[in-house]
C-alpha positions in Angstrom: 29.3 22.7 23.2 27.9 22.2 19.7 29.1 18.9 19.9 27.1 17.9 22.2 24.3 19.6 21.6 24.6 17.4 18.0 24.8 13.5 20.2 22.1 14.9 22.0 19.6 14.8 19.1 21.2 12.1 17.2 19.0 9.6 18.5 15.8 11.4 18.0 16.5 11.1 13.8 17.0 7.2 14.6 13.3 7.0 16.0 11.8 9.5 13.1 13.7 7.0 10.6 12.6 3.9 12.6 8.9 5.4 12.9 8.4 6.7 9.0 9.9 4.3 6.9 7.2 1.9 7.9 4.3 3.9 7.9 5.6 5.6 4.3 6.1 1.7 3.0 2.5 0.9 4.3 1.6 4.3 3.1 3.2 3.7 -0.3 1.6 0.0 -0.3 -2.0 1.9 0.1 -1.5 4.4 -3.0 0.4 1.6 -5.0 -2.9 -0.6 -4.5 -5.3 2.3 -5.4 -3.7 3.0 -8.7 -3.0 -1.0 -9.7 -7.3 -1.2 -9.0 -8.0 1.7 -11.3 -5.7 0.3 -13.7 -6.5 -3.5 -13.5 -10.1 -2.7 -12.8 -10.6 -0.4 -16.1 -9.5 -3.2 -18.1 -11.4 -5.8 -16.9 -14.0 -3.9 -16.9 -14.0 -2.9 -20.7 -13.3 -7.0 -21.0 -16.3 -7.8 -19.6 -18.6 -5.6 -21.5 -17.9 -7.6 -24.5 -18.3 -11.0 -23.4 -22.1 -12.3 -23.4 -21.8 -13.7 -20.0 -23.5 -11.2 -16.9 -22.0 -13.1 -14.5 -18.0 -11.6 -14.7 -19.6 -8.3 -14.2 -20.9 -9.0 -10.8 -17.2 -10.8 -10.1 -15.6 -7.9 -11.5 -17.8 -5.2 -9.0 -16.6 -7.9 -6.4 -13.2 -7.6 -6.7 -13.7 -3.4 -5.9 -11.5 -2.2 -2.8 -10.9 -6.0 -2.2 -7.6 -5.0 -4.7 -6.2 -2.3 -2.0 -6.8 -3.9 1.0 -5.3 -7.3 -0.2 -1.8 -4.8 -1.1 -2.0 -3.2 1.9 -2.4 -5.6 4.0 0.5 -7.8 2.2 3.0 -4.5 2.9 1.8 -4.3 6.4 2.8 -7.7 6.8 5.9 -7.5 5.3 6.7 -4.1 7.1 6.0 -6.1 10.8 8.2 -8.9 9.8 11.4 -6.6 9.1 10.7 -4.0 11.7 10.0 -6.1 14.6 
């Protein structure tokens, strides 16, 4: 009997695996692209306050959240691709 009680929910891991390891990846993808804008986005940022040119400041504010949908999107797609 505890045999079968262990087939019988051997399949339900195979969907938790086959539903979570995507949305974690995409997930992952979302956090990954929030840190690389503070990063990336501090830097330029402290670049740009030295140059004599307004201009990169207003590119610079631009490029704010544009960063983390860009990375998520880019893991989203790769995510539908291998988990068709």
């Amino acid at each position: 009997m505890l045999n079968y009680s262990f087939h019988r929910f051997s399949g339900i891991s195979e969907k938790i695996t086959q539903l979570f390891l995507p949305l974690g990846s995409i997930l992952g993808g979302l956090i990954l692209g929030i840190i690389f804008e503070k990063i990336i986005l501090r830097k330029l940022k402290k670049i740009a306050l030295k140059t004599k040119w307004e201009g990169d400041e207003i590119v610079i504010s631009s490029l704010r959240g544009m960063l983390t949908f860009g990375l998520f999107l880019r893991v989203f797609t790769v995510q539908s691709f291998i988990f068709q």
